[in-house]
PyMOL CGO cylinders between C-alpha atoms (Angstrom):
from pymol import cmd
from pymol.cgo import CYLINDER

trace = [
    CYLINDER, 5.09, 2.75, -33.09, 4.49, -0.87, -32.55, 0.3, 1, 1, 1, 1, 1, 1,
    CYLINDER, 4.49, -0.87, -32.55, 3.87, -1.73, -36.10, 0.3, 1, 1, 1, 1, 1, 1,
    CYLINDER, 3.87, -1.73, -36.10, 7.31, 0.19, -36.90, 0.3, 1, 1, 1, 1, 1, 1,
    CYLINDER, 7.31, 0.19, -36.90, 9.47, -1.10, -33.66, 0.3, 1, 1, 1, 1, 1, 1,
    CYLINDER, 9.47, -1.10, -33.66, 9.92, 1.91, -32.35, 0.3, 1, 1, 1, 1, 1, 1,
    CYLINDER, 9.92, 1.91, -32.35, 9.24, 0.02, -28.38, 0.3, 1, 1, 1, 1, 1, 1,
    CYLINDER, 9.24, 0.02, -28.38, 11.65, -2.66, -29.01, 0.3, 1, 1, 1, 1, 1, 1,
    CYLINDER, 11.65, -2.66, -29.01, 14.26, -0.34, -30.15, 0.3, 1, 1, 1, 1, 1, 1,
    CYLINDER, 14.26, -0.34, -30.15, 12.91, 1.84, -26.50, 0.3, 1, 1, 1, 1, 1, 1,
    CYLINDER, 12.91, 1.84, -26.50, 13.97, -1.30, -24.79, 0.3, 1, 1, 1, 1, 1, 1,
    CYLINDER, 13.97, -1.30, -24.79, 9.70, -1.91, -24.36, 0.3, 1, 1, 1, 1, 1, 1,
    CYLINDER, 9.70, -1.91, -24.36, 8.76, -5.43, -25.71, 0.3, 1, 1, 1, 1, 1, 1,
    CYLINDER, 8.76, -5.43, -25.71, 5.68, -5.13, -27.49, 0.3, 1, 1, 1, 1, 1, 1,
    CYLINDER, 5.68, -5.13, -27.49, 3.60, -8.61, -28.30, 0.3, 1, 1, 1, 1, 1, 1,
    CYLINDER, 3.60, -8.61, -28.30, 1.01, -8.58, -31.15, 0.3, 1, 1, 1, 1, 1, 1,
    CYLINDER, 1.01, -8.58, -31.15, -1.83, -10.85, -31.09, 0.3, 1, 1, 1, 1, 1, 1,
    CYLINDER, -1.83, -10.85, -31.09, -3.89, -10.75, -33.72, 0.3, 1, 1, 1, 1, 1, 1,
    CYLINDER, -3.89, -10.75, -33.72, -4.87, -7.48, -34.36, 0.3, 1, 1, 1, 1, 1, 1,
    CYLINDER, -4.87, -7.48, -34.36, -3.90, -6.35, -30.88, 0.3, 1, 1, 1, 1, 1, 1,
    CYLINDER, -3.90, -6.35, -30.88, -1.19, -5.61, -29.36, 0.3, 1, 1, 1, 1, 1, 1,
    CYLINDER, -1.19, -5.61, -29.36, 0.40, -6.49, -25.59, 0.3, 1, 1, 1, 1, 1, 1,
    CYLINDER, 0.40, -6.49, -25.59, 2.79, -4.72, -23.67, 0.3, 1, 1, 1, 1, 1, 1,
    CYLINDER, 2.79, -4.72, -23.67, 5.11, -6.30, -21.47, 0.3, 1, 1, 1, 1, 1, 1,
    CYLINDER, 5.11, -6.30, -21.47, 4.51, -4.38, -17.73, 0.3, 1, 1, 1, 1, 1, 1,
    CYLINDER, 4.51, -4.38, -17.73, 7.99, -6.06, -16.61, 0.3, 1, 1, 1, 1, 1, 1,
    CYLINDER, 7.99, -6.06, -16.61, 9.99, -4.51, -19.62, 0.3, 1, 1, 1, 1, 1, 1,
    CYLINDER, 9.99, -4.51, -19.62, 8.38, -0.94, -19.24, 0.3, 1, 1, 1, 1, 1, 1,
    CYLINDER, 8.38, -0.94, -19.24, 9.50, -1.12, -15.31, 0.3, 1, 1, 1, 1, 1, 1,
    CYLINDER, 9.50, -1.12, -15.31, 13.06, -2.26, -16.53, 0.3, 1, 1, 1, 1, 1, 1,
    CYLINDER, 13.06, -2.26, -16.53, 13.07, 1.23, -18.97, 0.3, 1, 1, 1, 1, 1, 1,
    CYLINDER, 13.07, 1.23, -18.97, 11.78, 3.20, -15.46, 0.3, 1, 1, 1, 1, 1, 1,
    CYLINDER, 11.78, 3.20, -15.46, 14.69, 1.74, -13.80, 0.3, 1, 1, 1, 1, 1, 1,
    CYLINDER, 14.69, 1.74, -13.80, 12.25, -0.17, -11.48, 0.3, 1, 1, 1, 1, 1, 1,
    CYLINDER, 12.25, -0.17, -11.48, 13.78, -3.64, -11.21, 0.3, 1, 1, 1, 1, 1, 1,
    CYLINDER, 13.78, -3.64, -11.21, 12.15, -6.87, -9.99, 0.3, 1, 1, 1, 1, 1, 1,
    CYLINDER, 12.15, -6.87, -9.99, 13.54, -7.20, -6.56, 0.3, 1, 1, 1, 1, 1, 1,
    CYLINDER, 13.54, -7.20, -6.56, 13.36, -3.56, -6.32, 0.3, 1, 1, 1, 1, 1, 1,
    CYLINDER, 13.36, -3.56, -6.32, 9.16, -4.02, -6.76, 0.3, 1, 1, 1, 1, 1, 1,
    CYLINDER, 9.16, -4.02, -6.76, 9.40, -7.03, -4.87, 0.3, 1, 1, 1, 1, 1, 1,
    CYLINDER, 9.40, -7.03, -4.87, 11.04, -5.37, -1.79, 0.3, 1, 1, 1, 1, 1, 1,
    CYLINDER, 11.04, -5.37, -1.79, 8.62, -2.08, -2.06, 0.3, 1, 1, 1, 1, 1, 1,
    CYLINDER, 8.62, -2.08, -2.06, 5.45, -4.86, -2.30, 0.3, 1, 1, 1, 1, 1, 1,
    CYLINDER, 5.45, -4.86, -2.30, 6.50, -6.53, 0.73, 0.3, 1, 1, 1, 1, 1, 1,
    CYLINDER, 6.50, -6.53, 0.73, 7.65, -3.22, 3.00, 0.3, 1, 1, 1, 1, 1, 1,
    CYLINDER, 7.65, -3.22, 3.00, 4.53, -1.73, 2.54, 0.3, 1, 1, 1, 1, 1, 1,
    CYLINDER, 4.53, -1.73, 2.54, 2.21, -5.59, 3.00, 0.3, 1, 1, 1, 1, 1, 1,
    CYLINDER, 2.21, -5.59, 3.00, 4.16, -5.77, 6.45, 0.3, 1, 1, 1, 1, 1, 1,
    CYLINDER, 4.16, -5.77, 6.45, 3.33, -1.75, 7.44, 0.3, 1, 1, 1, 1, 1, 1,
    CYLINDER, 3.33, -1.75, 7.44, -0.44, -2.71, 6.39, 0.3, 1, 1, 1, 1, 1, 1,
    CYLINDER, -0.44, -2.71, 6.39, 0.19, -5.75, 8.39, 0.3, 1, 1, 1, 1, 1, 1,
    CYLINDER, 0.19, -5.75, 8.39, 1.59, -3.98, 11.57, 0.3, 1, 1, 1, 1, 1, 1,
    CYLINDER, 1.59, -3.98, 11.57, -1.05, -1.57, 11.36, 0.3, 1, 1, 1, 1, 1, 1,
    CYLINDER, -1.05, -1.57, 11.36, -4.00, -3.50, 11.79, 0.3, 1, 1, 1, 1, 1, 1,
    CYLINDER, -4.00, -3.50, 11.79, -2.43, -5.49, 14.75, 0.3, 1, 1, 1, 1, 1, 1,
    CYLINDER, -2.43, -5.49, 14.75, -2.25, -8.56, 13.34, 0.3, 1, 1, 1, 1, 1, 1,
    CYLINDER, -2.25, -8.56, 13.34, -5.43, -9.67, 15.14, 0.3, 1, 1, 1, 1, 1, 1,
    CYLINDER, -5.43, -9.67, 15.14, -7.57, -12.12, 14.07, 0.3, 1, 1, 1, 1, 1, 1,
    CYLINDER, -7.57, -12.12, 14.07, -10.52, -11.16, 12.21, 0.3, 1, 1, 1, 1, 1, 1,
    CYLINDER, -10.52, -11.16, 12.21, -8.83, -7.79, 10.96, 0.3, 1, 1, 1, 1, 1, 1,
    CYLINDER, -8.83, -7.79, 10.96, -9.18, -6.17, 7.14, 0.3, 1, 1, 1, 1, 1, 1,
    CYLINDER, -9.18, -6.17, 7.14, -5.72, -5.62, 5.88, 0.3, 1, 1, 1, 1, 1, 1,
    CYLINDER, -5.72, -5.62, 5.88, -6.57, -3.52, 2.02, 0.3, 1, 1, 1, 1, 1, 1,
    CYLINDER, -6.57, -3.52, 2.02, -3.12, -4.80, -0.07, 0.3, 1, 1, 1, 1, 1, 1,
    CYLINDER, -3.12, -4.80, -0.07, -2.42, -4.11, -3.19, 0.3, 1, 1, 1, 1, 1, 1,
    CYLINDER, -2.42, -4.11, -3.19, -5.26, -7.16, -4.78, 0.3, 1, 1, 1, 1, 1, 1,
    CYLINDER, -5.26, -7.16, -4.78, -8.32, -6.06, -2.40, 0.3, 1, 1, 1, 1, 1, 1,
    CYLINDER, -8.32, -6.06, -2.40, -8.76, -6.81, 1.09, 0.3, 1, 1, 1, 1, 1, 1,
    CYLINDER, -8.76, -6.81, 1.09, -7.57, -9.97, 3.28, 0.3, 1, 1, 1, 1, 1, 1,
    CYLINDER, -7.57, -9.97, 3.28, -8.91, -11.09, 6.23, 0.3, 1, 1, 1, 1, 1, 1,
    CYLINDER, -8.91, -11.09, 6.23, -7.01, -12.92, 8.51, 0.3, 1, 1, 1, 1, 1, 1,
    CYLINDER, -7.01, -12.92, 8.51, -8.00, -16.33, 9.86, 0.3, 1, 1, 1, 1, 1, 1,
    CYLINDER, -8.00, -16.33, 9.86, -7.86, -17.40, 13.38, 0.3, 1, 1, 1, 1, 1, 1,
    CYLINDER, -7.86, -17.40, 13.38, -5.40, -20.16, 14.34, 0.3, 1, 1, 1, 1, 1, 1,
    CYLINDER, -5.40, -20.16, 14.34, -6.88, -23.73, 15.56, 0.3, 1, 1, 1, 1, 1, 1,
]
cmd.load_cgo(trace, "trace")
């Protein structure tokens, strides 16, 4: 389907390197009907619930979406 287009014509831009192929995660959100500020403004809702949730104290695991953060004490 990528040799023939068939993504591109889907609205799902396909990038060949080589022998391989990459698929652009932004243009297969676009097809979902799951814009950018749309992610963006899900991302950061659920970051500050994680955030309210653990208190906000210092020293506290928040897990986000990239692993865990620990929050650093103020000087």
């Amino acid at each position: 389907m990528a040799r023939q287009g068939a993504w591109e014509r889907a609205g799902i831009k396909v990038l060949s390197i080589g022998s391989k192929y990459r698929v652009v995660i932004q243009s297969i959100l676009d097809v979902l009907g799951y814009g950018a500020t749309d992610f963006d403004a899900r991302e950061a809702a659920h970051a500050a619930e994680l955030v309210q949730a653990s208190g906000n104290a210092a020293g506290s695991t928040v897990n986000g979406p990239s692993g865990s953060l620990t929050a650093r004490k103020k000087r």
